[in-house]
Structure formats: structure tokens, C-alpha cells
N, C-alpha and C positions, 0 to 999 in steps of 0.2 A: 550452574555457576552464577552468582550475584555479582554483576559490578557496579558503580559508582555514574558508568558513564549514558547520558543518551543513547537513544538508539538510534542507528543509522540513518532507518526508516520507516515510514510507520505505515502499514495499509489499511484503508476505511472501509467496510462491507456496505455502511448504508449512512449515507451523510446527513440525512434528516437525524437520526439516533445518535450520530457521534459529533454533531459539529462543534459541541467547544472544544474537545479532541481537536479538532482541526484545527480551531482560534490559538489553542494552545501550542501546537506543532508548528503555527505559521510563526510565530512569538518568539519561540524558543529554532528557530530558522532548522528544524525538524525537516527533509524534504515528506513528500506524501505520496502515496495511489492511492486514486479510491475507484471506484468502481459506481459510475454515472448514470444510474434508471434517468428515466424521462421527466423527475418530480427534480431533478437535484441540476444544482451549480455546477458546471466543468473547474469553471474558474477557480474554486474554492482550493483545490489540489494541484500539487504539481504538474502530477501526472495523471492524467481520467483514462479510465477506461471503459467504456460506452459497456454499459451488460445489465441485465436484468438480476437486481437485489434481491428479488423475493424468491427466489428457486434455489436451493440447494446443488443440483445440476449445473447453475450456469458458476456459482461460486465456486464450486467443486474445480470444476474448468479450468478458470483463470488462476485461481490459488495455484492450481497441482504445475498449470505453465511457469508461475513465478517461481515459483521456489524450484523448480527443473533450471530456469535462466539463472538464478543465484547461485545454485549450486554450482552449475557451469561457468559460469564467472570467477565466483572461487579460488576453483580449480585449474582455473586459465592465471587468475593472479599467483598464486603459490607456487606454482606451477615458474612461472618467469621469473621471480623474487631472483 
């Protein structure tokens, strides 16, 4: 399904590769995660999350926890609507 509108929120895998993503996202007051190796800015993102960018495991990890919380979120919003 295509919309029109922004997206809620946006998650960064590796902020050295994505930072006009970020400039962009701060611009357009986009909130952010990203996910903060030892090379990268906290500051740059809303929300950091301290993890190792270069391993597919550690990505794997934290991704499969977000989207488990979003879902749960959700379903707690619709849910009380």
C-alpha cells in the first residue's frame, strides 16, 4: 500500500552509510534509531542503540526485538481505541 505520508519512524543500521538519511530525517523532524558501533555519533539519533553494525547476528537481534515491541504496541493501541 503507497501513501503520501511520512513515515513514522525511520531505523539507521550504520550512520557513517546513511547520514544524510539522518540530516534528512532531523529536517523533516522524522524521529530516528539507529544503532551506535564505536565509529558513530549517539547524538545524531533520537534514539541509539549501542550494538555492533557489522554482524548480521547482532542486527538480526535488535531488528527482530523492534518490530516484536511495535507489534506489541499496536496491539495494545487498537486494542484500547
Amino acid at each position: 500500500m503507497l501513501t503520501n505520508r511520512l513515515p513514522d519512524i525511520v531505523i539507521v543500521l550504520d550512520q557513517q552509510k546513511e547520514y544524510i538519511a539522518l540530516q534528512e530525517c532531523a529536517i523533516l523532524g522524522i524521529p530516528t534509531i539507529s544503532l551506535v558501533d564505536t565509529n558513530c555519533d549517539p547524538d545524531l539519533a533520537n534514539i541509539s542503540s549501542p550494538a555492533n553494525d557489522d554482524t548480521m547476528t547482532s542486527i538480526q537481534l535488535i531488528l527482530n526485538k523492534l518490530v516484536f515491541a511495535i507489534c506489541e504496541g499496536r496491539s495494545l493501541y487498537i486494542r484500547n481505541r
